[in-house]
N, C-alpha and C positions, 0 to 999 in steps of 0.2 A: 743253109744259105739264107741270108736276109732279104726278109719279105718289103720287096721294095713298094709294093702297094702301101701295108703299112705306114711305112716311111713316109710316105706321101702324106698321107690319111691324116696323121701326127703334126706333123706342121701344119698343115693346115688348118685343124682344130687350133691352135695356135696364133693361128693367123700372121704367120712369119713366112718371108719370101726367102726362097733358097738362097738369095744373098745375106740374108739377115742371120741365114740356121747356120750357116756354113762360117761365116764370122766368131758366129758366138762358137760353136766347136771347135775352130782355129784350121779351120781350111779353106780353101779356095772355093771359090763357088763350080767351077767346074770340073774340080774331084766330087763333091757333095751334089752333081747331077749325077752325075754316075752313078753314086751311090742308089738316088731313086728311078732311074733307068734299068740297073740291074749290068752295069755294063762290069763295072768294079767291085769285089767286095769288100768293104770295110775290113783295115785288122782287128782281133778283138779286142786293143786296147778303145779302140774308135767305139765297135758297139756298145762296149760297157758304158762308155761315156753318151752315148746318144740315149740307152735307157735311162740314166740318171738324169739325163734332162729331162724325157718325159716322163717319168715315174712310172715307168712299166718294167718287165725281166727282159734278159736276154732272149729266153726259149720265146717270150712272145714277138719279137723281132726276129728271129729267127724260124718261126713258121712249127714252133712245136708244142704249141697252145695257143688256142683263142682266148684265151685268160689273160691280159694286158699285168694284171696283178700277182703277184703270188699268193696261194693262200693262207688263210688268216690276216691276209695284210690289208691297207687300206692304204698304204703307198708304198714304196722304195726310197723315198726321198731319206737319209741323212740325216742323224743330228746336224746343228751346226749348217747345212748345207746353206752355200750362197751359191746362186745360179752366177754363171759364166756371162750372161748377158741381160737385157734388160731393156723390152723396145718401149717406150714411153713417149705419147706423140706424134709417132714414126721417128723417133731419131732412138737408134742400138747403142745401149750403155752396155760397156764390159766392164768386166770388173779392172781392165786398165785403164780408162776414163772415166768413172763412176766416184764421183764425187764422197769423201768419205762420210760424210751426212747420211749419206742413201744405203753404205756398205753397211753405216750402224742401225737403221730404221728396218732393212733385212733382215741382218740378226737378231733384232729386238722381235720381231715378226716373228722367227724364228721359233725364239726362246719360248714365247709368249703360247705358242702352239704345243710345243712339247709340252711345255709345262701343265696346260689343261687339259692335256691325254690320262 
């Protein structure tokens, strides 16, 4: 079952407002309370996608480690990975209004990080 504390806990480290988290996922905002009320449970196509935002595992979302990380790891995050959203400002850039400038200054970020691992 997803530890909706967590969930809470995560965005807000974050500093994103459950309209902002819930956008960048592709849900409404009030599916995405649900979700941190504990009223609904995410399918697991959803939680995967909710660890890949925060760069934690599923089991840690799901209440079956306090380890947010896997071990040996030092993220989850992706080759390649471009985040789904982007609040800058306070205005939410998704990657369908996100000006292609920014889509390549991510990946260059990216790359740039791999590359120095």
């Amino acid at each position: 079952m997803l530890q909706a504390d967590r969930l809470v806990a995560l965005r807000k480290e974050k500093g994103l407002l459950q309209k902002e988290l819930a956008k960048i996922l592709g849900l409404e905002r009030t599916t995405y309370a649900k979700y941190e009320k504990g009223g609904i449970q995410p399918p697991n196509d959803m939680i995967i996608k909710i660890a890949a935002y925060f760069s934690v595992t599923t089991d840690y979302l799901l209440g079956q480690t306090t380890n947010p990380m896997p071990p040996g790891k030092e993220s989850v995050v992706q080759d390649n990975f471009i985040p789904d959203g982007i609040v800058y400002k306070g205005k939410l850039y998704t990657v369908d209004n996100m000006p292609p400038e920014v889509k390549a200054f991510i990946d260059m970020i990216g790359k740039t990080y791999i590359e120095d691992r």
